[in-house]
N, C-alpha and C positions, 0 to 999 in steps of 0.2 A: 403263668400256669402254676398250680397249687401243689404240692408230693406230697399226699397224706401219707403217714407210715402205715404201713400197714405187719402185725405180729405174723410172722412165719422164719421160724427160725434155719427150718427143715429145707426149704424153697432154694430151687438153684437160682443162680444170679438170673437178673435177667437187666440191661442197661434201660435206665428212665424207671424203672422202677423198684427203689427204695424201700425195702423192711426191715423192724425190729428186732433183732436177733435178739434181745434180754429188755428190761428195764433201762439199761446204762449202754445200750450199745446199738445202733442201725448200720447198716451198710447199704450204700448205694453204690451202681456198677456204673463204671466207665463205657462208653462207647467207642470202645478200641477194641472187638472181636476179633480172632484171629487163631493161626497154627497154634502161635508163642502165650497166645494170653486166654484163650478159651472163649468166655462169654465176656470178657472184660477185665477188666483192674478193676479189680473191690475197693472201694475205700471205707471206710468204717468212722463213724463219729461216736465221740465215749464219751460219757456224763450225763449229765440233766441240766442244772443251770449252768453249768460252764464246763466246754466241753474240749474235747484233744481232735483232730484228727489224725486219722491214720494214711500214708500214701496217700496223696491226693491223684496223682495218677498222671497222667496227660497234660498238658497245658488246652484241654477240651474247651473253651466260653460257656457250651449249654450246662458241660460236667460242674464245672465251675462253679457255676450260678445255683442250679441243682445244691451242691451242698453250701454253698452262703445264705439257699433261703431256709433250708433244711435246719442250717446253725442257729438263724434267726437269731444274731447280735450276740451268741454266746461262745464262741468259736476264740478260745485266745492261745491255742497253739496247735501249731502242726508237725507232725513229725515224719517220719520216713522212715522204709526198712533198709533204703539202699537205693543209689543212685541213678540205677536202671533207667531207660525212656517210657518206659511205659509204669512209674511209681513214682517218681521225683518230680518232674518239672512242672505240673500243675502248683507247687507251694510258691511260685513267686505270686503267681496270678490270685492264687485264694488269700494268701498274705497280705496283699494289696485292698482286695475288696474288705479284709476283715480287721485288717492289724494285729494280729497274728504272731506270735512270737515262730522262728522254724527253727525244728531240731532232728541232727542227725549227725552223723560217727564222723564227717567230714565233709570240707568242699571237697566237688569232684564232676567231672562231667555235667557242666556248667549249674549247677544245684549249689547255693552258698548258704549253709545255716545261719540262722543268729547265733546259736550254740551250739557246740559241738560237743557229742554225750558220747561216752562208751559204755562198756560192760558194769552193770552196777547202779547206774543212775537211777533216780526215781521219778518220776513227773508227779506230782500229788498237785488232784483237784478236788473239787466238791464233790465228795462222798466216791473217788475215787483214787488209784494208785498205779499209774503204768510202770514197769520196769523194763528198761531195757537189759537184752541179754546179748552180747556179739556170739554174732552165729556165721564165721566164714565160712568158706566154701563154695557157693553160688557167685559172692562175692565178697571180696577182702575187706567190704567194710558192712558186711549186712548186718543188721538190727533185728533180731524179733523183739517185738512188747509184749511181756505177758501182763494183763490186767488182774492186778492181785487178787481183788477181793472173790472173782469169778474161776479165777485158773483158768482163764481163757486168752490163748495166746494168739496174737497177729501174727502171723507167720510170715508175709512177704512172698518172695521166691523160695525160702527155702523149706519151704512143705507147701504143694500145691494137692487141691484134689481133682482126681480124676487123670493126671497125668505125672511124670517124672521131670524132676528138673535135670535142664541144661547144666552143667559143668563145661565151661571153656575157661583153658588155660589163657594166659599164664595169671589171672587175676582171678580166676575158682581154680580149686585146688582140692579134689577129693580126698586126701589124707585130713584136710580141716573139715571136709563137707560131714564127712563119715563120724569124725570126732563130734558136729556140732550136730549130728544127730540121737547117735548114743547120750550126748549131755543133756538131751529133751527127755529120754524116756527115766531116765532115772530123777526126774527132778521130785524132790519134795516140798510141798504137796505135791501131787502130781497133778498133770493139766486133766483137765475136764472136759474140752473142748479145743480146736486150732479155728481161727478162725484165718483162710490163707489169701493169698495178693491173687489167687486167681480157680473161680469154683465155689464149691457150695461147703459149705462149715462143717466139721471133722468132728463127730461125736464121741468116736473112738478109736481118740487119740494114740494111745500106746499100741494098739495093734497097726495101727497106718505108719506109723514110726519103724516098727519091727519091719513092716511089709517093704518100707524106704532100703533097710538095711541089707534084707533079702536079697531084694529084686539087684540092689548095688554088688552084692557078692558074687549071686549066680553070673554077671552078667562081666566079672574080674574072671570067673572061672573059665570063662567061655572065650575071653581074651587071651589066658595064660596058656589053652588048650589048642586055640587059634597058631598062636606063637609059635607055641613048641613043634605043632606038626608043621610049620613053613619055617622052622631056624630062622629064617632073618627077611623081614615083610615091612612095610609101610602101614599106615596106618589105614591109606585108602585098597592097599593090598587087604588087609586084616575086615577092611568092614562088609563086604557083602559076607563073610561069613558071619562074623559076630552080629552081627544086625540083620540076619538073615527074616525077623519076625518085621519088621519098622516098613513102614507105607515109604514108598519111593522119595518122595516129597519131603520127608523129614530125615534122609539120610543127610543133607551138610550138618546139620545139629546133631545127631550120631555122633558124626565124623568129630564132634570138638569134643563130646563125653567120653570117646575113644582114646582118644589121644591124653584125656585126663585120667584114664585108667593105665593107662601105659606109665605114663609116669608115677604114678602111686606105684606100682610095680618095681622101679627105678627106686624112688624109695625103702621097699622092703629089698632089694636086692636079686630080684626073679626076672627083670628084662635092663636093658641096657640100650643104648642111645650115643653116637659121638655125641648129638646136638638137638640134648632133648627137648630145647625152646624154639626149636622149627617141626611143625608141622611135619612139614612133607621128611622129616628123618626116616633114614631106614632101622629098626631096630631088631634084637637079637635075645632070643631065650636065653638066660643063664641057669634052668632049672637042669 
């Protein structure tokens, strides 16, 4: 079966069907819908004669094949934002069919790059320029690529649209998350576009970044406030207040952002913990 591209930049993902987001750039959606992943894991292919991809996604066959015919023999590397199961593990399977160089910040949860790239590096191909950026937080080894010549950044997990990412300890880390947000909106040039691991392409950009950082603050305040009127609570104590707004169904994922706010807290010196790398700890207001 044939995946014509089709130009819709604007268009929410939809999986099996593949469009143009630019010139130099298509994404097609995994067929992984879900709570965690939306419509899918985006993957994005960059170039014209020879191309990069982005997250390959799932170890999917049909995903798979989907972007090997999409590459059509042009496909000579793969990269990744981060180790996750639903962005990683499809690079052994597309590597195979393509031969494929794979790149990312490290092996890890069974993902083994050919090269492993950090903060800095450049992928240069035909008539383009990926950079990766380390953007911890979400995760201790996460990648955005920003594609230079467009300011258009892959985002991964760590800016999705239409929802908030998960923070679970002890490998996210809010005090990076927060840092590796504020270090997106002051970039120069500034991005133009995010294009993220899961949802529809981010037009504008700097206000969805401020909106990250907000929605992150108000919601520290609400835990500090939580805190302070109960002196000393759990984390599963603290959530039906602080998450009083969150659909039933997505309080265990709360529950891990929670407890990543707590510990940022810990950090600044405002709550406190015997044994803040357990979960189930009981903690204490120091304000």
């Amino acid at each position: 079966m044939s995946h014509a591209l089709v130009l819709e930049p604007s268009g929410a993902p939809e999986p099996g069907r593949p469009v143009a987001l630019s010139a130099r750039v298509a994404r097609a959606t995994a067929p992984n819908p879900g709570m965690m992943t939306g419509p899918g894991t985006n993957t994005y292919l960059v170039g014209t004669t020879e191309l990069a991809v982005v997250d390959p996604g799932p170890d999917d066959v049909g995903h798979l094949d989907v972007l090997a015919e999409l590459g059509a023999g042009r496909i000579r590397w793969i990269v990744v934002t981060h180790t996750h199961p639903d962005h990683a593990p499809g690079a052994a399977g597309l590597a195979a069919r393509t031969g494929a160089e794979v790149l990312g910040f490290c092996a890890r949860d069974d993902f083994v790059p050919t090269r492993e790239v950090g903060e800095g590096y450049e992928l240069r191909g035909a008539g383009f320029v990926l950079r990766a950026l380390h953007t911890p937080g979400h995760a201790s080894n996460h990648l955005c690529w920003l594609l230079v010549d467009e300011a258009m950044l892959f985002s991964g997990d760590h800016v999705m649209s239409g929802s908030t990412v998960v923070i679970a300890p002890p490998d996210g880390d809010m005090v990076q998350y927060l840092a590796s947000v504020r270090r997106l909106v002051v970039l120069d040039p500034p991005l133009v576009t995010i294009a993220p691991g899961h949802g529809a392409l981010i037009t504008e950009p700097v206000a969805a970044l401020e909106g990250i950082i907000d929605h992150r603050l108000t919601r520290e305040q609400a835990v500090t406030r939580a805190l302070a009127t109960a002196g000393r609570a759990t984390v599963d104590e603290l959530l039906p207040t602080v998450y009083a707004d969150v659909r039933e169904e997505l309080l265990p994922v709360a529950r891990k952002s929670l407890w990543a706010h707590l510990r940022k807290l810990d950090d600044e010196g405002s709550a406190r913990s015997e044994d803040r790398t357990d979960i189930e700890a009981v903690w204490a207001s120091t304000a």
